[in-house]
C-alpha positions as CSV (number, residue, x, y, z in Angstrom):
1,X,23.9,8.2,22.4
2,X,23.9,11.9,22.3
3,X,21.7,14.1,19.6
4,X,24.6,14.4,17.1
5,X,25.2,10.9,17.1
6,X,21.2,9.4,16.6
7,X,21.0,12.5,14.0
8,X,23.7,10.9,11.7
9,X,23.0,7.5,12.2
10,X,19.5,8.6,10.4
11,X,20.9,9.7,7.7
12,X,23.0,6.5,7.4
13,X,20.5,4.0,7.5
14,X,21.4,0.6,5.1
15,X,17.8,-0.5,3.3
16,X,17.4,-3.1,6.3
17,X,17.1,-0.3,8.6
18,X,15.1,2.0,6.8
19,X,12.6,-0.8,6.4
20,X,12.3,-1.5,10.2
21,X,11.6,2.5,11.0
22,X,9.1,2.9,8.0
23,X,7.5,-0.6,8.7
24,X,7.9,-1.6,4.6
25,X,9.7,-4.6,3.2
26,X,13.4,-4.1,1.9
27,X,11.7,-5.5,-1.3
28,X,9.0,-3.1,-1.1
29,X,11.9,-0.2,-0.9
30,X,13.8,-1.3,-3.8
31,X,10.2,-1.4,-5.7
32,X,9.0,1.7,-4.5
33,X,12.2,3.4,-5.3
34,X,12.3,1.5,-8.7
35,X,8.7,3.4,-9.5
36,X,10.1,6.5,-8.3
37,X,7.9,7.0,-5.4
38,X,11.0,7.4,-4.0
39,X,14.0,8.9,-5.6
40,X,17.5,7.3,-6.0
41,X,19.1,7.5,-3.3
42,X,22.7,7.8,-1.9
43,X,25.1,4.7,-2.2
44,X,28.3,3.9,-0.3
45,X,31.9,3.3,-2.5
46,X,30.4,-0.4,-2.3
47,X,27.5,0.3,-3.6
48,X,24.7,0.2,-0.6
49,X,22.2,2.5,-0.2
50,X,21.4,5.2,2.4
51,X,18.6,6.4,3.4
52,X,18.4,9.3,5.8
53,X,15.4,10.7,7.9
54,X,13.7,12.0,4.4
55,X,13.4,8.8,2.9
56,X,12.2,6.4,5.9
57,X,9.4,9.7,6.3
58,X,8.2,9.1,2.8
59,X,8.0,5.5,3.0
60,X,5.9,5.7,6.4
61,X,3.8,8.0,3.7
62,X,3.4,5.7,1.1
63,X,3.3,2.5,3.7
64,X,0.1,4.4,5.3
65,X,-1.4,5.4,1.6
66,X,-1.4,1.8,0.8
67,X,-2.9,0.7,4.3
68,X,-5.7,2.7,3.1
69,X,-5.8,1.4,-0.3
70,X,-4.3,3.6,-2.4
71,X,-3.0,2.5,-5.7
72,X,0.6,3.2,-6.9
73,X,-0.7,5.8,-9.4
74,X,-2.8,7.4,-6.7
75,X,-0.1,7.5,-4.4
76,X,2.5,8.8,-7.0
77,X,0.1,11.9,-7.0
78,X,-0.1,12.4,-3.2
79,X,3.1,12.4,-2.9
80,X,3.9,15.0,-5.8
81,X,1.1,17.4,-3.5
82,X,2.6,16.5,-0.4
83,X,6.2,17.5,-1.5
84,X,4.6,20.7,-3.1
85,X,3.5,22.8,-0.2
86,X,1.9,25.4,-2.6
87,X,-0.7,22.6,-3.4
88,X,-4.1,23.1,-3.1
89,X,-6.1,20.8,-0.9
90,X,-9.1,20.5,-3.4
91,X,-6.5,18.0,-5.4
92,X,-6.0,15.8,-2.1
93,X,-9.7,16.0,-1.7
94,X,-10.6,14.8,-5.5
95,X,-8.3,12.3,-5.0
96,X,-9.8,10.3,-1.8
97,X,-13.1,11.0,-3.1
98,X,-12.9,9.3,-6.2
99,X,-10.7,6.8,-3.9
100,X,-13.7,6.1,-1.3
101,X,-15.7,5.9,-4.6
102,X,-14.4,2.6,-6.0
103,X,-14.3,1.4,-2.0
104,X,-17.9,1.8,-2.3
105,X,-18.5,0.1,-5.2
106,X,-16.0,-2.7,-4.6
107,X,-17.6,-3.4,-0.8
108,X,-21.3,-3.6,-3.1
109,X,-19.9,-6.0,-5.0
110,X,-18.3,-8.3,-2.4
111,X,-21.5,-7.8,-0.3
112,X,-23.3,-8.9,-3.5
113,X,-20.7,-12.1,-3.9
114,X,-21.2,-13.1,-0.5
115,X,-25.2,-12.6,-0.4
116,X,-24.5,-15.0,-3.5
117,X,-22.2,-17.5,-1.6
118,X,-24.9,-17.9,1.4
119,X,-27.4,-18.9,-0.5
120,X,-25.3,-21.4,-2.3
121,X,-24.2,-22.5,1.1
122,X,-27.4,-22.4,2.7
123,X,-28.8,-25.0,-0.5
124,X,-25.9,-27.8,-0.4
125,X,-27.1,-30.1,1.8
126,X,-23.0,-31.0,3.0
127,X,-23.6,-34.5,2.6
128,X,-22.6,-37.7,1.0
129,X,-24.9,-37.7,-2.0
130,X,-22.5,-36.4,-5.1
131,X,-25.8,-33.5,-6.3
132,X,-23.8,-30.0,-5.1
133,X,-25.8,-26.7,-5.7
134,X,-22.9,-24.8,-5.6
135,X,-20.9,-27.0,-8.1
136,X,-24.3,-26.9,-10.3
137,X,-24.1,-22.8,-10.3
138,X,-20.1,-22.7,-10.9
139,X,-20.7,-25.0,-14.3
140,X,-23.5,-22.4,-15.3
């Protein structure tokens, strides 16, 4: 296939084959696109989308936002700085602060939860008699 030919094949991509380059669900892209994360996009006579290069590069952008845990809302925003190259990076920075932030907090509280579930665990004796410690502290 010569350059011409793979360089209009990506801008003709069905939602199928955008979702195989960006690594997202064709549900994911008709969501995604739904929230405006990523605009409308071009449809044939028949009424099937196409995606081009563009597209498949902002849903690898949004597919690796989420890896990290980004929420819709939070990624919304990276993607208006990303698009905006006169952004300043302090905004970006703010944002994956306050992001590592509630990481922080929610790891304390799962560490907490399963400090919590061990001791339960470590008190039930796993046997045939019907007295369950960790029964007695879910009714409580």
């Amino acid at each position: 296939m010569d350059t011409a030919t793979a360089t209009a094949d990506l801008k003709n991509l069905n939602i199928g084959e955008a979702a195989a380059r960006s690594g997202v669900s064709a549900k994911m892209v008709r969501h995604y696109e739904s929230l405006g994360l990523l605009p409308k996009v071009r449809r044939t006579e028949s009424g099937y989308r196409q995606y081009g290069e563009s597209e498949v590069h902002t849903l690898r952008f949004i597919r690796r936002a989420r890896d990290l845990g980004f929420g819709m809302a939070e990624i919304a925003e990276l993607l208006r700085l990303w698009q905006n190259r006169r952004r300043s990076s302090a905004e970006v920075k703010r944002i994956a602060q306050a992001h590592v932030a509630d990481l922080e907090r929610r790891i304390a509280e799962m560490t907490a939860m399963k400090q919590t579930l061990q001791q339960l665990v470590a008190c039930c004796h796993g046997d045939h008699r019907p007295d369950c410690p960790i029964l007695d502290d879910l009714g409580h």
